[in-house]
N, C-alpha and C positions, 0 to 999 in steps of 0.2 A: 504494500500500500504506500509505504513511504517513496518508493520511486516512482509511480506514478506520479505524484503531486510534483516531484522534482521534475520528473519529465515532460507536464505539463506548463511547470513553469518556464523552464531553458525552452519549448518551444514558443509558450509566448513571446518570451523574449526574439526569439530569432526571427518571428514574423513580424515583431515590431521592429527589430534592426532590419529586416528587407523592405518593410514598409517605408522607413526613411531614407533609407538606401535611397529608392525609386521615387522617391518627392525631391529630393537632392537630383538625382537626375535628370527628373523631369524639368525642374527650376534652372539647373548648368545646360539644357537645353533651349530653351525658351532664350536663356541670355543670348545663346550664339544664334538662334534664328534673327532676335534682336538685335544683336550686331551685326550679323550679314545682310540685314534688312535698311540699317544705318549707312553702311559701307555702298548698298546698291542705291539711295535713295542721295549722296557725296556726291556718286560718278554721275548721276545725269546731271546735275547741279554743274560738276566739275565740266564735263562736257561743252553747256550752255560754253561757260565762262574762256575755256579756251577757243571754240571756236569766232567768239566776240572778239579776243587778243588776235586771233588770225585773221580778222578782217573776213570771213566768211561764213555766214550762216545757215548757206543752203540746203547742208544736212540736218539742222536743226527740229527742222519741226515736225522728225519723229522722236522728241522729245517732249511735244506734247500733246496733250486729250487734241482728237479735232474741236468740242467743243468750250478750247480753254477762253481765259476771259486774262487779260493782259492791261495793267494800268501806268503809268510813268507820270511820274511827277505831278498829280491832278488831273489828269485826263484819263479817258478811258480809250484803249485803241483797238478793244474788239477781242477777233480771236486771234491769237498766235500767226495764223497764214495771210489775216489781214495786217496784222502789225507788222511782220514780216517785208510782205509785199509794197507796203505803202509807205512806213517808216525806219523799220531798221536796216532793211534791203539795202534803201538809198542813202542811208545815213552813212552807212558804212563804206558806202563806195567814197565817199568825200572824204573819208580819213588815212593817214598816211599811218600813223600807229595809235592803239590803243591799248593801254596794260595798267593791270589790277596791283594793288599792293597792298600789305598788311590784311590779307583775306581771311578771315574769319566766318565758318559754317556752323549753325548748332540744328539739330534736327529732334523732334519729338513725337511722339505718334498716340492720335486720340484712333480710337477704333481701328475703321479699316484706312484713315488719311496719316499723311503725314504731313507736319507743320514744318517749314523750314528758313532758319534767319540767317540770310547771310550780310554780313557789314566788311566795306572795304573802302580805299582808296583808290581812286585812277585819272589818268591823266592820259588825253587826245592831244593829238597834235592831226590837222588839217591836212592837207593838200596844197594849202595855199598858205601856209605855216603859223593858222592860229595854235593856240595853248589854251586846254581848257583843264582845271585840276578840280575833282570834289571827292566827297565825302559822299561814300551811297552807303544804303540801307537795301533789301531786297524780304519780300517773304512772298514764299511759296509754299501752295497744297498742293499735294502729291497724293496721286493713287493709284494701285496696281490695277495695270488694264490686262488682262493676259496676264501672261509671267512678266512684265515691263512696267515699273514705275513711270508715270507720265504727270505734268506739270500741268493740272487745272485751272490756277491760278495763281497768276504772278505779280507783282506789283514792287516795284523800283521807284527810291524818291533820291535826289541828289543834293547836297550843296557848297558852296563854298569852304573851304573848312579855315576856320579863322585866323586870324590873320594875315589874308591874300587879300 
């Protein structure tokens, strides 16, 4: 009789040490989906940003929803293939370089979106050799379309940053 209770007990114990075992796992799981979800949700982000520095956006707008919503500095410019087309298209043909500094991304995720603030500095220089230097802010929703994060909504504001 006496080893029965002991053997009852060691195996409680042992299903409750594989019970936590497997909740630890499950949890050290969950973080690296979260991370490899963080790290996919950078690269499109990261993507935009370079192909902005490269003066070419053409491949860009499978970067986002067809029906994203795009706003800049107080204005609203539609969707992404109209912003594109209409705005950053030609914008960009009129600059001789454009580069980011001090880039900073933080990313967070409510349900199935993800939130994302990116702040940085950069500085245009023209075709015809103006100089332009600011301070941006950006935030973007994100959400998996397929197995692809895509950019619903973007919104970029700039300014001065002081003492210029």
């Amino acid at each position: 009789m006496k080893y029965r209770g002991v053997l009852a007990v060691v195996g409680s114990v042992l299903v409750s040490n594989a019970a936590m075992a497997a909740q630890t796992n499950n949890r050290q799981a969950t973080a690296a989906r979260a991370a490899s979800e963080e790290v996919a949700v950078k690269q499109i982000l990261s993507r935009y940003k370079a192909a902005i520095e490269k003066l070419d956006a053409t491949a860009t707008q499978q970067l986002f929803a067809p029906d994203s919503a795009i706003f800049e500095t107080g204005g609203s410019e539609g969707t992404y293939a109209n912003y594109l087309t209409h705005h950053l298209g030609p914008e960009l043909k009129e600059f001789k370089r454009f580069g980011f500094s001090d880039y900073k991304v933080d990313v967070r995720f409510e349900g199935p979106v993800a939130l994302a603030t990116e702040t940085y500095n950069y500085r245009i220089e023209t075709k015809s050799g103006e100089t332009a230097e600011r301070r941006g802010v950006a935030t973007s929703v994100l959400k998996k379309i397929g197995r692809q994060w895509k950019i619903l909504s973007m919104h970029n504001s700039a300014r001065k940053p002081r003492g210029l």
